[in-house]
C-alpha positions in Angstrom: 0.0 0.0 0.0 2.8 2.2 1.4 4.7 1.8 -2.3 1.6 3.0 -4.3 0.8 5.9 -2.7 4.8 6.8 -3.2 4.7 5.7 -7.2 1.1 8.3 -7.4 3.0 10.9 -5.6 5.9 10.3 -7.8 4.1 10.7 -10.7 2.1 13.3 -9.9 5.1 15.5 -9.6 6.2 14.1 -13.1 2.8 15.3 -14.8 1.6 18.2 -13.3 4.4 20.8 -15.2 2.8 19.7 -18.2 -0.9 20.9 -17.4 -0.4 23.3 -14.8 1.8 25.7 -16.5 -0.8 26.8 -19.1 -3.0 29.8 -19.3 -5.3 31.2 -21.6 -6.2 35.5 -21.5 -9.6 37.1 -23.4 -8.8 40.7 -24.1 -10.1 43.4 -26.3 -10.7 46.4 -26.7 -14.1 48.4 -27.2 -13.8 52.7 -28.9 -16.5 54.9 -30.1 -16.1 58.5 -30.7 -18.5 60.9 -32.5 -16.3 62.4 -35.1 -17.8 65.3 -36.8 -16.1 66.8 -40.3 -16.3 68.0 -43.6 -14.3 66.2 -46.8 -15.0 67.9 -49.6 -18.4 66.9 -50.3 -20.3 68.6 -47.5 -20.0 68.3 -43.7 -20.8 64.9 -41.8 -21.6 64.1 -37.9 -21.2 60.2 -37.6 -20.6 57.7 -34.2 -17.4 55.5 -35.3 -15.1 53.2 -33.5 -11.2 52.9 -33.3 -10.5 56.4 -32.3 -8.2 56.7 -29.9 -7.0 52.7 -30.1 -8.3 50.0 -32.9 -11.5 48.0 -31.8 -10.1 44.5 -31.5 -11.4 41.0 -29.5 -8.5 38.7 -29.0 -7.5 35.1 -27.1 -3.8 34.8 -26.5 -1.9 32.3 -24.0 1.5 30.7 -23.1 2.4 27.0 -21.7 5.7 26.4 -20.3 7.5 23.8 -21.4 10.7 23.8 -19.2 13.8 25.1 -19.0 13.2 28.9 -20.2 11.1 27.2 -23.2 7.6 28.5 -24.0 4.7 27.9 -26.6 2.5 31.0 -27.3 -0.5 32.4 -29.5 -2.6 35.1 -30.0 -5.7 34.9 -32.1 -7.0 38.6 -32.9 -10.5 39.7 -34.7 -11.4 43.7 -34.9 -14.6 44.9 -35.5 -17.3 48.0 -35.2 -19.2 48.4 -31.8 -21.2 51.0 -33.4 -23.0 48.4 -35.8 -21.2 45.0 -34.2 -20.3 44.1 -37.4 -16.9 42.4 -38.5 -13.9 44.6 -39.5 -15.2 46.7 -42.9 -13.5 45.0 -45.9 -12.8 42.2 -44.0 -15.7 40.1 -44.8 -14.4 36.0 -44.9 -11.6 36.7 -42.6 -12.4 35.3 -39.0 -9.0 36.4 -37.4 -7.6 39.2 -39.9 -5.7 41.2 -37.1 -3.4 38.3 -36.0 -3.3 34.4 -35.9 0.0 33.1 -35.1 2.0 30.6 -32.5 5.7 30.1 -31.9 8.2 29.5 -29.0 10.2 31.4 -26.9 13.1 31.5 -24.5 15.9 33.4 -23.9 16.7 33.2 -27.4 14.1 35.2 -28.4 11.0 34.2 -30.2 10.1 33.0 -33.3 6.5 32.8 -34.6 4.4 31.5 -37.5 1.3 32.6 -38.9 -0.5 36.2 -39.7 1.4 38.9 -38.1 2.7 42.1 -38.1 5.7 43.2 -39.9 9.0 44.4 -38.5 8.7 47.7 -41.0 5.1 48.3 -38.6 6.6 48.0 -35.5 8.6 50.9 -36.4 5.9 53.0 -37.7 3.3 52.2 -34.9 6.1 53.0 -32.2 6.6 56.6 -34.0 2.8 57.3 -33.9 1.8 59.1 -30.8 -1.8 58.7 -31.8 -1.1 54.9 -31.5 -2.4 54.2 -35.2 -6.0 54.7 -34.6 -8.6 57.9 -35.3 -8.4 60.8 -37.3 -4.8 62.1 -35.8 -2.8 58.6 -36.8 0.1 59.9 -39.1 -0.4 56.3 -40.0 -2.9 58.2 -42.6 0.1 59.5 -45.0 2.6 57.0 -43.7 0.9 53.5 -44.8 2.7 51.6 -47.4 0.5 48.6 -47.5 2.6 46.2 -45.6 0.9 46.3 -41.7 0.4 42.6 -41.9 1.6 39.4 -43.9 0.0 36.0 -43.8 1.9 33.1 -44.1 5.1 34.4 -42.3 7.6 33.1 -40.8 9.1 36.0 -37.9 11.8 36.4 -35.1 12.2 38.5 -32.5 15.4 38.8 -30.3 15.5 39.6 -26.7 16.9 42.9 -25.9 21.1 42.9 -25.4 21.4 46.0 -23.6 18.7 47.6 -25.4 19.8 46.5 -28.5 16.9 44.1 -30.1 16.0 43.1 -34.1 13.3 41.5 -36.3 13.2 39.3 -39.1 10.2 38.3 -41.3 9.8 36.3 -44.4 6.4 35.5 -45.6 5.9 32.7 -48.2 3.1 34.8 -50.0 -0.7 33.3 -51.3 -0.9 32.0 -54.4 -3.7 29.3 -54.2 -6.4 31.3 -56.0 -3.7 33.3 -58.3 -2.7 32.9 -62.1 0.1 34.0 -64.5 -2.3 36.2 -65.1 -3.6 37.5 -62.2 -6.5 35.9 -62.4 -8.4 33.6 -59.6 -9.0 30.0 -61.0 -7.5 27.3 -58.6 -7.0 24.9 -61.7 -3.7 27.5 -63.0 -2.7 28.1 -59.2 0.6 26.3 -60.5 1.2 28.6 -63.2 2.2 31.8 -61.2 5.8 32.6 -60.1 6.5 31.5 -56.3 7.1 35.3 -54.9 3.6 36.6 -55.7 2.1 38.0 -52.3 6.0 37.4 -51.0 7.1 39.7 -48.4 10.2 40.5 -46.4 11.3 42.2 -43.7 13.7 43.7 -40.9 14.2 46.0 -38.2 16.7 47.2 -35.8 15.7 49.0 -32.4 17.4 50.6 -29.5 15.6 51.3 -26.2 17.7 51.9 -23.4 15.7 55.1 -20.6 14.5 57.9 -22.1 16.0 57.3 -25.7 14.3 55.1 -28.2 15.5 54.8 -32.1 14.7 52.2 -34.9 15.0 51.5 -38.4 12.8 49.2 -40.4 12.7 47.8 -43.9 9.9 45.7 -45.9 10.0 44.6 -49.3 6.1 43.7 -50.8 5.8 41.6 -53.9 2.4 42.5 -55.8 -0.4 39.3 -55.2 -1.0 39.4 -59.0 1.5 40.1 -62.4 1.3 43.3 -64.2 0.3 42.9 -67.9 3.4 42.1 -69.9 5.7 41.1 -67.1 6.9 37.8 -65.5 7.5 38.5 -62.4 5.8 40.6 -59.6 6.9 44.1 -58.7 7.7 45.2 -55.4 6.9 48.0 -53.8 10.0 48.7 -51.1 9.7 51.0 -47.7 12.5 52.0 -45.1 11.5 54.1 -41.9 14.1 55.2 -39.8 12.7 57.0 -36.8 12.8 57.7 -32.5 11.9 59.7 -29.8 13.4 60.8 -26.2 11.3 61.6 -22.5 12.6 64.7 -21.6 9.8 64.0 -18.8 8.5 67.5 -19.3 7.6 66.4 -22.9 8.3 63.7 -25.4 9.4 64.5 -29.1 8.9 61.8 -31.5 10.4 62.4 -35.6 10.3 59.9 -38.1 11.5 59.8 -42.0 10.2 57.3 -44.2 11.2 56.5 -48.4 8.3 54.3 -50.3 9.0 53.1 -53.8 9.0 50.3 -56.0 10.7 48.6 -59.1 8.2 49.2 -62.1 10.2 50.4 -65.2 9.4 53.3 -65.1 8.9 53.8 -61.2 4.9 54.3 -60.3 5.5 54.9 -56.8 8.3 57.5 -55.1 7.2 59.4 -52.1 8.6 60.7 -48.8 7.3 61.3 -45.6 8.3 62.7 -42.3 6.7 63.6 -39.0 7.4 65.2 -36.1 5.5 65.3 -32.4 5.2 65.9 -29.4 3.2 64.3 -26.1 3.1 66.5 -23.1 2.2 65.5 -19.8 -0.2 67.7 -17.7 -2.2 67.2 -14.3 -1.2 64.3 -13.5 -1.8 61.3 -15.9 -3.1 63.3 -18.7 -1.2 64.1 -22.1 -1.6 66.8 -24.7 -0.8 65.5 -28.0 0.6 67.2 -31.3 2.1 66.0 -34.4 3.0 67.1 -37.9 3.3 64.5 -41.0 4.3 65.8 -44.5 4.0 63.4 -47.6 6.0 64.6 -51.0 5.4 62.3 -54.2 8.6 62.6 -56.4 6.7 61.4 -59.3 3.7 63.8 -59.7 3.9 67.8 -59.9 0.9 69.2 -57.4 0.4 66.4 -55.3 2.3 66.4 -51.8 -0.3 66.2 -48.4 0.6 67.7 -45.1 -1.5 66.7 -41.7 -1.4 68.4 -38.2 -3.5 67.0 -35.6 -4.2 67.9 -31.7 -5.3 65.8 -29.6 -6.1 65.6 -25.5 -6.1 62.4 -23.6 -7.8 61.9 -20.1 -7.4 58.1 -18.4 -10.5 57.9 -16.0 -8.6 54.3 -14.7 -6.4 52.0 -16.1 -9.0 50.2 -18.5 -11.1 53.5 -19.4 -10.0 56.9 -21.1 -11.8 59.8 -22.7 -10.3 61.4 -25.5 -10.5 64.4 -28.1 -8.7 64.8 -31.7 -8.8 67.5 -34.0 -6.6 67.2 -37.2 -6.7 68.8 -41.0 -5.2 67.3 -44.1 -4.1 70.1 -46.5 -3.3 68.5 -50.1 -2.4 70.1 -53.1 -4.4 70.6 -56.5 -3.9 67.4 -57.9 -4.0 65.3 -55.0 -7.8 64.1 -52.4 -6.4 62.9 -49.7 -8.9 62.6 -46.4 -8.7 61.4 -43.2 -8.8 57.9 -41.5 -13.0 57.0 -41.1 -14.0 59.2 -42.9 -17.6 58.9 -44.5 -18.2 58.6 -48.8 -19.5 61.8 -49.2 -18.1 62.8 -52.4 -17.5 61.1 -55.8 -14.4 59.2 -54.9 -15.2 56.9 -52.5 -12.8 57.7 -49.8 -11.5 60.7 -51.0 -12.1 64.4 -50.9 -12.1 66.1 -53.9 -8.8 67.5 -55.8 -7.1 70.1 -53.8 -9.7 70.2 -50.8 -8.5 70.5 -47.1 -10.4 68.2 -44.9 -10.6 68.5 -41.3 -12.5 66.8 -38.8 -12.8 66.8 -34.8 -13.3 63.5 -32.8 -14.6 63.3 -28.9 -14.7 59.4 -27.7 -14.2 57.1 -25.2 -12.2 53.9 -24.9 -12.6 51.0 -22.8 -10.1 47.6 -22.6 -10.7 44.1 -20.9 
């Protein structure tokens, strides 16, 4: 009798790592701001989410395995509290924000899966109004490449602040032709680097000081008429901010362009902001983006946006944005959310300075 009880307590201790080390978290993240503003084709008052961070429902967790080893995933979905529909333009996609699992240890991490991209950790970590609302320089500074799917990414652990990225993605090309076209039955037919993408990025974080550079390189999902081979569209952001504790400056310079003979994309951007904190735990925000396309005359956009930031606790925070896009004559760019109001869906009209203000609140779990 005395010998079983010692082999059960024996093995108990040899099985329960394996099922108590593992925990699953539910999070998200629930915005709605009335944003009021006029795009060109009259003035509109509208309740929208994602203002001040984007709406997002997620399951994430972690099991140890032993020895510094760990197996993680996150499984993200956005969506629109004001109508409680799925993610606009995301219609067939159940987890379009993330989907991924990997390992880490003291190594790093590596993960596989839908994720973001090392160049968008660099951009999201320059934009003070955290890629979400009307004030997001994230509005000129886009470049198409926020996410791949099938990719492969590391991460290392921080060496004395110094940390980088890695990302290849394998690209899609189930549904895709030589021709760009969608029949399954020629899937075979298109070149192996359609959808493709690549990417790195280099940060330093050590106190006040934070700097990084990131790179991505974007093969097009579907061939251009006459050519073999996708073109890729290519960004580099190198940007960084310092706490002086009485403010925080942010600045940022980004290059977009790809390899089309001739080029059909050439454009710079840079920003500049600031975050200054005031009674207590709330911030003032400003920031400045500029966008200058090297290929067309008359079509650069500038965007300055305010905004004022009041946590309530650590889950809930009220928030105001104001911001105004100024383009040139041959240029309609608007802001982030904004309604269709005018003939180009999504756009102002040529030449027309939209602006728009934005009071909401934000709430996470």
């Amino acid at each position: 009798m005395q010998k079983k009880l010692i082999a059960l307590a024996v093995a108990s201790l040899v099985s329960a790592p394996v099922f108590a080390q593992s925990q699953v978290q539910i999070y998200g993240i629930i915005d709605q701001a009335i944003t009021s503003g006029n795009y060109g084709g009259g003035s509109v008052t509208q309740l929208s989410g994602s203002g001040y961070t984007t709406e997002r429902l997620g399951f994430q967790g972690s099991e140890d395995l032993g020895n510094g080893l760990k197996a993680n995933f996150r499984l993200e979905t956005g969506f629109n509290s004001d109508t409680g529909y799925h993610d606009q333009g995301n219609t067939g996609w159940l987890f379009q924000r993330e989907s991924r699992v990997g390992l880490s240890g003291n190594w790093g991490q590596v993960n596989f899966g839908r994720q973001y991209t090392p160049l968008f950790s660099i951009q999201a970590a320059n934009d003070i109004f955290r890629v979400a609302g009307i004030g997001t320089n994230y509005q000129l500074t886009s470049t198409g490449m926020t996410r791949a799917s099938n990719a492969i990414r590391y991460d290392s652990n921080s060496m004395n602040g110094l940390s980088f990225g890695a990302m290849y993605s394998m690209g899609d090309t189930a549904a895709v032709t030589a021709s760009g076209g969608t029949s399954h039955q020629e899937s075979t037919l298109a070149p192996k680097d359609l959808g493709r993408h690549v990417g790195l990025n280099v940060k330093y974080d050590n106190g006040p000081l934070s700097l990084g550079v990131g790179y991505g390189n974007q093969k097009a999902t579907a061939l251009a008429a006459g050519l073999s081979s996708p073109i890729a569209t290519k960004a580099t952001m190198v940007g960084g901010s310092y706490d002086f504790k009485v403010v925080k400056i942010n600045a940022a310079w980004q290059t977009v362009n790809n390899d089309a003979n001739p080029k059909s994309a050439d454009m710079r951007m840079w920003d500049i902001g600031a975050t200054i904190p005031v009674m207590g735990t709330d911030q003032i925000k400003v920031n400045y983006t500029s966008l200058q396309d090297k290929l067309t005359n008359n079509a650069d956009s500038k965007l300055i946006a305010l905004g004022y930031v009041h946590p309530m606790s650590k889950r809930t925070v009220l928030y105001g944005t104001w911001s105004k896009m100024t383009n040139e004559g041959g240029v309609g760019r608007t802001l982030g959310g904004a309604p269709a109001v005018t003939d180009a869906v999504g756009l102002a009209n040529l030449g027309y300075d939209p602006s728009a203000i934005q009071l909401g609140i934000q709430h996470a779990f």
